[in-house]
N, C-alpha and C positions, 0 to 999 in steps of 0.2 A: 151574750145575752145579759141585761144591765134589767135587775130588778127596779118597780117602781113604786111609786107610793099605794099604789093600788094592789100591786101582790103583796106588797107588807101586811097589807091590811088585810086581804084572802086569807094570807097565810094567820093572821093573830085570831081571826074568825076560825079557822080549823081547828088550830090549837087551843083555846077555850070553850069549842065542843067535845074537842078531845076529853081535855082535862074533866069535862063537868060527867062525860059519860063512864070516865075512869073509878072519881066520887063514886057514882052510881052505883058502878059494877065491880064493889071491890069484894062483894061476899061470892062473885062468881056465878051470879044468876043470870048475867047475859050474854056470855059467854056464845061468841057467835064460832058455828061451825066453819074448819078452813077453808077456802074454796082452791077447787080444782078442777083441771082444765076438761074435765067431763059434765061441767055446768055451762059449759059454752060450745057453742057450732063448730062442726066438723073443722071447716077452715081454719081456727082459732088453734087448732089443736097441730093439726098439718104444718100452719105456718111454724108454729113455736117449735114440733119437733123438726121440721129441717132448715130454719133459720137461726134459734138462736144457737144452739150448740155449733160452738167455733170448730170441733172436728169434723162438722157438714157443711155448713157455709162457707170455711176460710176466713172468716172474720169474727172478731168479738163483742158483742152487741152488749155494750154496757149499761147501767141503770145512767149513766148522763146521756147516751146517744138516746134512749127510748124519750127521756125528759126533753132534751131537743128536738127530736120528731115528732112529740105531741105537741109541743109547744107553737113549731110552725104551723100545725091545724088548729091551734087557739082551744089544744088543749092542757090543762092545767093540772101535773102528776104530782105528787108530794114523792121525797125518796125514800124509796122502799125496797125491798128485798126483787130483785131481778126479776122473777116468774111473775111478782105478784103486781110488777109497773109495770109489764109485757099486759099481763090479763086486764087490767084498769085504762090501759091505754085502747086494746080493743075494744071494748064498750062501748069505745064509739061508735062503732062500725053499725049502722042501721041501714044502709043501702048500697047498695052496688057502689056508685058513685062514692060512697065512704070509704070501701074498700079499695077500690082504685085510690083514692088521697094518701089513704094508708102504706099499699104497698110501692107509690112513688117514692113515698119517704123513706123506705126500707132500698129500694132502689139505688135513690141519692147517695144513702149512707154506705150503700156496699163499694159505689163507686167510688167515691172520698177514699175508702180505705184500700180498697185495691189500686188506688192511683198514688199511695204511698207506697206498697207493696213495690209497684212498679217503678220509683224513684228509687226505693231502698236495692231493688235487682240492677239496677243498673250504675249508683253508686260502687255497690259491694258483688260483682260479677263472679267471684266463687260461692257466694250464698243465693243466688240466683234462683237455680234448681227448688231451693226450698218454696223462694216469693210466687213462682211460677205454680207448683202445690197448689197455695192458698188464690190464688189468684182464677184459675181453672174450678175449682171449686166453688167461688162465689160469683163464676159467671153462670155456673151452673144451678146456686141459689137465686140467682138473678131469673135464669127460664121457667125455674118452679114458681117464681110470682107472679111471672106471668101467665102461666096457665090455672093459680088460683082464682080467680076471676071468672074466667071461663066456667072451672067444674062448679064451682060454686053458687056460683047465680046465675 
């Protein structure tokens, strides 16, 4: 992903809103409450508890893979703290059809990783057993998104 003259400029635009709100609010009077994943739809909350924790999905869903998955839906995440790109990034989700773009991207990316998984099992044939773990596991995060859709809308 090769930045352009145009996110420079996004980005110099956020950063001098930042900053001027910063001014603003340095006696601590606006002081916005955290958000948390009880301000957002059922699904929101499902997906994040059985995908991003790498001890349920088998894979690690990092604040650059979320930034890359928004990115190819042309959406535009600043880096932030993991939970809080996960919940910025589904905002977008307004319709079914949002959610299905969504959870293709979360798809892609489990397969990428588990297609390393499965180079690294077959390079290294007594660490196998482990890759196989993670791998069973995120075909199994794999079926949970697909029946999110389903329950969901």
């Amino acid at each position: 992903m090769s930045l352009t003259m145009k996110d420079f400029e996004e980005f110099n635009k956020e950063f001098a809103a930042f900053e001027k709100q910063a001014q603003e609010c340095q006696d601590g009077s606006c002081e916005m409450p955290e958000e948390s994943l009880d301000d957002y739809p059922d699904f929101v909350r499902a997906i994040y508890n059985e995908i991003m924790p790498p001890v349920k999905s088998g894979i690690y869903i990092s604040r650059w893979d979320i930034k890359t998955m928004a990115a190819e839906l042309d959406e535009h995440l600043i880096m932030d703290v993991r939970e809080r790109m996960f919940m910025h990034f589904m905002k977008s989700i307004i319709t079914k059809e949002d959610l299905e773009k969504v959870i293709e991207q979360f798809k892609k990316l489990i397969d990428l990783k588990t297609s390393l998984y499965e180079e690294y099992a077959q390079k290294y044939p007594a660490s196998a057993f482990l890759f196989q773990e993670k791998i069973t596991k995120a075909s199994r995060a794999k079926r949970f998104l697909d029946q999110v859709a389903k329950e969901y809308f």
